[in-house]
N, C-alpha and C positions, 0 to 999 in steps of 0.2 A: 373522535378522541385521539385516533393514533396521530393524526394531522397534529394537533394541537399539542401532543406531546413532545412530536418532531421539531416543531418552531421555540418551544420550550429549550430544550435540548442544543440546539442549534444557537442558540441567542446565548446561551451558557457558555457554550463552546469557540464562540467567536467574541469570546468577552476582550484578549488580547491582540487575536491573531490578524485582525485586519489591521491593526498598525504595524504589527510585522508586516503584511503585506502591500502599504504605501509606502515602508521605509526603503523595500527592499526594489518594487518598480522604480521607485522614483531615483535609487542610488545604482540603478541597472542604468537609466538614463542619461543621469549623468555622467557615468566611467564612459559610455558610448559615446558621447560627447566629447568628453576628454582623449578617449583612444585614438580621434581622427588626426588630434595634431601630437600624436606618441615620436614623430620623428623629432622636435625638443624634448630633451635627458628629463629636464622637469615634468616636463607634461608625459615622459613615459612613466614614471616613476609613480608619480599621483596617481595615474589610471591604474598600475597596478596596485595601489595601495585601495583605492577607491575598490578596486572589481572583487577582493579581498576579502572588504568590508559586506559584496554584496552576498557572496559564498558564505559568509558569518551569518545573515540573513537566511537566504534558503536554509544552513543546517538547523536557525534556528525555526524558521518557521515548519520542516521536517519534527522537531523535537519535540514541537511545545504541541504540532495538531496529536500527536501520541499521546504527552501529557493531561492535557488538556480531554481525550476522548478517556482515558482510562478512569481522572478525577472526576467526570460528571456523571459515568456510569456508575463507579462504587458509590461516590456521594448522596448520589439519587436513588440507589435502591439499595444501599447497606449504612450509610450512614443517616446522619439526623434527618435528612429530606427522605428516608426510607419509609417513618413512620408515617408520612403522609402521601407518598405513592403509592404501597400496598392499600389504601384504602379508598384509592379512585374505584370508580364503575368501570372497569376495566379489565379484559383480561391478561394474566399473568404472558402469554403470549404473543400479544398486541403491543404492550411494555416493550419486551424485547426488539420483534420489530422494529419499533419504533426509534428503539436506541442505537439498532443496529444504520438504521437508513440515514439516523441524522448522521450518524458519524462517520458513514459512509460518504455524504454527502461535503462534509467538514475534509475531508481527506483530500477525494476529486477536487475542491474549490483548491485545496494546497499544492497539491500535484502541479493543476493548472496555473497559478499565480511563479509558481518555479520556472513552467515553463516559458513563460512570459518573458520573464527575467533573461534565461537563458537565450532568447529569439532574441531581444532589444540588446544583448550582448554582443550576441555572436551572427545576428542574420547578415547575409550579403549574398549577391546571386553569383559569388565565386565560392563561396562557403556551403549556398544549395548545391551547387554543380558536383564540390567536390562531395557531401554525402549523395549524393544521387549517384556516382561512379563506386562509390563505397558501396552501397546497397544491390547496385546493380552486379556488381561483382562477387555476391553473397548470394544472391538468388539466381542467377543465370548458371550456374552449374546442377541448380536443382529445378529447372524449366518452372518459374515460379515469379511471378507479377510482383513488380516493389509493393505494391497497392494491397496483394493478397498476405505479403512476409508482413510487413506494418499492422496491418488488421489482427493477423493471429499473434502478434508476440503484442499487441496492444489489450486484444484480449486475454493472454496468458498472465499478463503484470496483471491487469486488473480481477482476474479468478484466484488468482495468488493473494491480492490485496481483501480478498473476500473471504477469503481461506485465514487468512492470517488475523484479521478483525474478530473471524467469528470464534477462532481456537481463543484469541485473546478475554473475549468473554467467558469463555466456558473454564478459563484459568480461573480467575474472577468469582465464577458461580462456586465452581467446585471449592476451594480456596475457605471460601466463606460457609461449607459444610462445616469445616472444622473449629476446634473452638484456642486454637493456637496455633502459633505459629503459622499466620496464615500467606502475610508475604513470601516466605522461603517455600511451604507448601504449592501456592499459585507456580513462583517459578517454575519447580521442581515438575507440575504438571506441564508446563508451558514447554519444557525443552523434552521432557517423555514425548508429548505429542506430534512436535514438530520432530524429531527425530524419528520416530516410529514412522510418519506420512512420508518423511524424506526416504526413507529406504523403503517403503514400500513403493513408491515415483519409480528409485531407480530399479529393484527388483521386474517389474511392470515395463520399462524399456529393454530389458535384460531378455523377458521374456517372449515381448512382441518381435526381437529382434533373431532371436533362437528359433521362437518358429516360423520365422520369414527367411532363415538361413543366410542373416546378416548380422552375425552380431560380431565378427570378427572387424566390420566397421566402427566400433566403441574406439578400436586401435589405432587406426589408420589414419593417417595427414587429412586423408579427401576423402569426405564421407559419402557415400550414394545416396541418389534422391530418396529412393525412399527409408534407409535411416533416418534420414535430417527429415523429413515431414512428419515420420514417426513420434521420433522424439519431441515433436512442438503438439503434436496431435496428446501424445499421452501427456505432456503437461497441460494442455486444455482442459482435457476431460478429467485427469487425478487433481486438479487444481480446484475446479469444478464443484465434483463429487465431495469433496474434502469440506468445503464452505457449506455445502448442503447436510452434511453428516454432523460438522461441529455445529449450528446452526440447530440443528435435530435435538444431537443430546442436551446441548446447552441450555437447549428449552426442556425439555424432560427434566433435567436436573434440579432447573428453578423451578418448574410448576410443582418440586417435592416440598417446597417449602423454604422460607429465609430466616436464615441466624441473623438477626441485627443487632449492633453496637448497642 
């Protein structure tokens, strides 16, 4: 069932957005195209106008997978398609889940298709070389593998992107307790929350940092290996924790029952 409610979900969610995603490969292509002969005035001018066009793209395709996940979770379980969700063989649980993973899934696919764009942009193996001198000169003062920094701040974005989905629902849930004012309420929750996590992150580096008797590193030009590991370590795990917790109550919250329209 959860499957089935995933491709549901999923099919809803991608009802625009894979034409944003061929407008926006296919117009990545083309500026690529046009950028190699940029030394003609015209053909520089168009490639910037084109590459432009493609930036107009990713923000929207950025915009509309937000839009787009927030309109099929309310729709689907607070509005008219509510009265027929709450009434699947299903539990209240499972739901969640399930909305949480298509949407998850709807995100990674957008993430991905940006970065498509960006490589059919921007790839060249002068352009590898120079990030690889870039990275290497970010990690080599903390004895630390380009391979290993990539990995961890790839998982950091994406604990953050998990953290940030699931507070986004528990806006949503919460929000829909009340019997007014529910958009300004949701916000209103949405920025208590995130603000509260964010200072507890940096309180949390504040503290690993104190009692490792570095914390006078927060200060300084060039940080020590182990502040800089620190600090990507406590974003892991408080990024982590955060998506597991919001995730928790979210579901607690809705298994109390649904206000619908």
């Amino acid at each position: 069932m959860i499957v089935k409610l995933m491709k549901y979900d999923v099919k809803k969610m991608f009802w625009v957005l894979p034409y944003i995603y061929v407008a926006a490969i296919v117009l990545s292509g083309v500026a690529r195209i046009i950028n190699i002969y940029k030394d003609a005035q015209f053909m520089f001018i168009l490639g910037q106008i084109v590459s432009g066009i493609v930036y107009g793209c990713i923000g929207s395709i950025l915009v509309n997978t937000f839009v787009q996940t927030i309109k099929v979770f309310y729709s689907n379980l607070y509005g008219d398609e509510g009265y027929l969700t709450h009434t699947l063989p299903v539990k209240k649980d499972q739901i969640l889940i399930a909305k949480f993973l298509s949407a998850l899934i709807v995100i990674l696919a957008s993430v991905a298709v940006c970065v498509v764009c960006f490589i059919i942009l921007f790839y060249s193996k002068s352009n590898m070389e120079m990030l690889k001198i870039s990275l290497s000169a970010v990690v080599s003062a903390f004895d630390m593998s380009i391979q290993a920094f990539v990995a961890l701040i790839v998982f950091i974005i994406f604990a953050e992107v998990c953290w940030l989905l699931a507070m986004v629902f528990f806006a949503i849930v919460k929000a829909n307790t009340y019997n007014s004012k529910r958009v300004s309420k949701g916000m209103l929750w949405f920025v208590i929350y995130y603000l509260s996590a964010s200072l507890i992150t940096l309180l949390t580096v504040v503290v690993v940092l104190a009692i490792s008797g570095n914390l006078s590193q927060l200060t300084e030009q060039v940080m020590s290996q182990f502040a800089f590991v620190s600090i990507l370590v406590v974003g892991a795990v408080n990024y982590t924790a955060y998506a597991v917790i919001s995730f928790f109550v979210c579901s607690k919250l809705f298994n109390r029952g649904v206000n619908l329209d």
